[in-house]
C-alpha positions as CSV (number, residue, x, y, z in Angstrom):
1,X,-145.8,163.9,131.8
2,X,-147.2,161.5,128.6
3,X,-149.8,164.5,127.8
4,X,-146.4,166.9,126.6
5,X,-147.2,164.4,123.4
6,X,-150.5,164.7,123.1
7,X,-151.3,167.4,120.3
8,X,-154.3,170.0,120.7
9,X,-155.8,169.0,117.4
10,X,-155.8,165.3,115.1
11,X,-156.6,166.1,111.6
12,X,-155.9,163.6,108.5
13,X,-154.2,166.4,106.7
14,X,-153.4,170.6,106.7
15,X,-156.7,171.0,104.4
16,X,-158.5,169.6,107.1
17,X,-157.6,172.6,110.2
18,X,-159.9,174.9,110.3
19,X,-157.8,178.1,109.7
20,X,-161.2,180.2,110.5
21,X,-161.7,179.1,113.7
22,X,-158.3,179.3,115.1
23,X,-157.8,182.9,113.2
24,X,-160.6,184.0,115.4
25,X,-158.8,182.6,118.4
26,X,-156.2,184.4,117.7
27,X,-153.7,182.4,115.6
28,X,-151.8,184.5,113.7
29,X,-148.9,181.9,112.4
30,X,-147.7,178.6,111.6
31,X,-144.8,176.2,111.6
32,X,-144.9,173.6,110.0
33,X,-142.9,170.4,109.1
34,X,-142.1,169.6,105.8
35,X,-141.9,166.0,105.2
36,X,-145.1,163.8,105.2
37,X,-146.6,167.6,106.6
38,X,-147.2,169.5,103.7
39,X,-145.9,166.7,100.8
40,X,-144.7,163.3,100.7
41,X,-140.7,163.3,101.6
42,X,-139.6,162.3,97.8
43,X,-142.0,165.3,96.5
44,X,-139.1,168.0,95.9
45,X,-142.0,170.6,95.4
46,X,-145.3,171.8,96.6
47,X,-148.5,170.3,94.7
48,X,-151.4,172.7,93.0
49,X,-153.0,171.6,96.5
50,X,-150.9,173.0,98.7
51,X,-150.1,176.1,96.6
52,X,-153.6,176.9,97.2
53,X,-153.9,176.2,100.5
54,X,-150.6,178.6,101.1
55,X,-152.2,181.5,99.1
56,X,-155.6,180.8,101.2
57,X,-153.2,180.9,104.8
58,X,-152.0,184.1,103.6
59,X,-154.9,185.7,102.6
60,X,-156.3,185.1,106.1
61,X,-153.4,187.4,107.6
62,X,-151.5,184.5,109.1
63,X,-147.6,183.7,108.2
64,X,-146.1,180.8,107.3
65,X,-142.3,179.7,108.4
66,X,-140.7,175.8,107.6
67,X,-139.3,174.3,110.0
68,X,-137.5,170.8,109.5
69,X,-135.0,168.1,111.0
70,X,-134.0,167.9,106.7
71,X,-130.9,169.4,105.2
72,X,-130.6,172.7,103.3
73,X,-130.7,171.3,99.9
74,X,-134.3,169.7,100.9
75,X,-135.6,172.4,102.2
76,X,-134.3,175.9,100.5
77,X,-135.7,173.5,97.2
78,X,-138.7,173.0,98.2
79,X,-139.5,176.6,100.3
80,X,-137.9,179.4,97.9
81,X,-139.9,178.8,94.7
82,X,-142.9,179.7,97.7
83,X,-141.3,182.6,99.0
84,X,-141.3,181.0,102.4
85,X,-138.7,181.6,105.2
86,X,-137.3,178.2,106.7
87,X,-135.3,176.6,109.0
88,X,-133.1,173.5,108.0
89,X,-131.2,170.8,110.4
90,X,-133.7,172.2,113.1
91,X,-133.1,169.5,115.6
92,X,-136.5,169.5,116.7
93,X,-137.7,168.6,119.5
94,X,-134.9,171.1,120.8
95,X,-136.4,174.4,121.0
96,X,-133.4,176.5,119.4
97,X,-135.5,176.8,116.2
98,X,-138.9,177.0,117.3
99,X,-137.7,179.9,119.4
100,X,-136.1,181.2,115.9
101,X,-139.2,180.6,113.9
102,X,-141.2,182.4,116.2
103,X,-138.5,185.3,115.6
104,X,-139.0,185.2,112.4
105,X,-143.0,185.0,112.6
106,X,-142.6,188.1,115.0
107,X,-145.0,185.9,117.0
108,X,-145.8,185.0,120.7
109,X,-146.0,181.1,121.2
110,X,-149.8,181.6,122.1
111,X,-150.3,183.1,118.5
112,X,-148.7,180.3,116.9
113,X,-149.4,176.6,115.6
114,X,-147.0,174.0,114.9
115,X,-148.4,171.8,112.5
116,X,-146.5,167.8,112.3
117,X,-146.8,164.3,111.3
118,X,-144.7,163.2,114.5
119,X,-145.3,163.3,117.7
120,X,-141.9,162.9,119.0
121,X,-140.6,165.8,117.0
122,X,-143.0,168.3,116.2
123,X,-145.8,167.5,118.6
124,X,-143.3,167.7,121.7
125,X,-141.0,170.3,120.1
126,X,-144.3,172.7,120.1
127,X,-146.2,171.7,123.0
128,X,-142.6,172.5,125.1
129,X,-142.4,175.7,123.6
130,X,-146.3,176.2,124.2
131,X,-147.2,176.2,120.5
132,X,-150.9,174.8,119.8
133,X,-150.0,171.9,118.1
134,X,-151.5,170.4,115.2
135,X,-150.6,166.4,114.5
136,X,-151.4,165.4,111.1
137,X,-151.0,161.9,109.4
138,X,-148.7,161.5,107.7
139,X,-148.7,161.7,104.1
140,X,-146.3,158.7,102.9
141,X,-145.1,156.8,105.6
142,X,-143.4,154.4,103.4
143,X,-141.0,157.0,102.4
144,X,-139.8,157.3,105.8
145,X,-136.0,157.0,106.8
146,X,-134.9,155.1,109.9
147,X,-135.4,157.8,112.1
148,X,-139.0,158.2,111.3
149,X,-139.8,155.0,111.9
150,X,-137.7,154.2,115.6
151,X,-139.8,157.1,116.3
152,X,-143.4,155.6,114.9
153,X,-142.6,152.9,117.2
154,X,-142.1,155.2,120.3
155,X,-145.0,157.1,118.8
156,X,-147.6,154.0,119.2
157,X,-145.9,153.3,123.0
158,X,-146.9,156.6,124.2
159,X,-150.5,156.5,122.3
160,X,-150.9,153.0,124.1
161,X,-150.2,155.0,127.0
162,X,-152.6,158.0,126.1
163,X,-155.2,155.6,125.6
164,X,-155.2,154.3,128.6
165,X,-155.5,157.5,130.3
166,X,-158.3,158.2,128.1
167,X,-156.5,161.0,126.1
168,X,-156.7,160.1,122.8
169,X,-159.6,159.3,120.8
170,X,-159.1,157.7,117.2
171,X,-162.2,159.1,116.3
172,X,-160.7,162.8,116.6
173,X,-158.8,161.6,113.8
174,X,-161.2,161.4,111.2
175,X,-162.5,164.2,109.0
């Protein structure tokens, strides 16, 4: 029951997945969190960074849809100026708007990655829907609302746990 936490992949950030590999394996889309995913959550817009990274997911062929837990006014701010379809006040881990996003991706699960910082959220949202999930760190954590952090605390309780089944290696962590 614990593993339905446990991501397929640990990176340190989305610039460290290697979108080649998985292209060949036949990922053909992504959803992906927004805050502390792809920017900190007080940057209201993508970095030269990411921009690039984007362009570089799309030129590979694979499509790109936002999912997050954040209001509309977050994340239509942050996703139209990127021409990127989204879903706001997702509710994730509930599987209304993964199911949706993979709608919109015109995608099987098995063709899809959900890329996180949380493993309560988006780490069990996609594993549920049998996404390959991608858990990234995240990239402020001391922008994080109350939410975020009761769930860092029932993030390291099932790590502790993972660990001692010998499912989780820090060193998977580092790129």
């Amino acid at each position: 029951m614990i593993e339905v936490f446990l991501p397929k992949l640990k990176v340190r950030s989305i610039y460290d997945i290697p979108l080649d590999e998985l292209y060949a394996q036949g990922i053909r889309g992504v959803i992906t969190d927004l805050d502390n995913t792809l920017v900190g959550a007080k940057t209201p817009l993508a970095t030269e960074a990411l921009v690039k990274w984007l362009a570089t997911v799309k030129e590979k062929g694979i499509r790109v849809v936002i999912v997050s837990n954040n209001d509309d006014s977050r994340v239509g701010k942050f996703a139209l100026p990127l021409s990127l379809p989204y879903i706001h006040a997702a509710r994730k881990p509930a599987q209304r708007a993964f199911r949706q996003a993979l709608k919109m991706l015109e995608l099987e699960p098995q063709q899809t990655l959900m890329i996180g910082d949380q493993m309560m959220t988006d780490v069990l949202g996609g594993n549920r829907m049998g996404l390959y999930t991608v858990l990234v760190a995240p990239i402020a954590p001391h922008e994080e609302g109350l939410g975020t952090k009761i769930n860092r605390r029932l993030e390291r309780i099932a790590i502790a746990r993972l660990r001692r089944r010998g499912l989780w290696q820090e060193e998977e962590n580092k790129s």
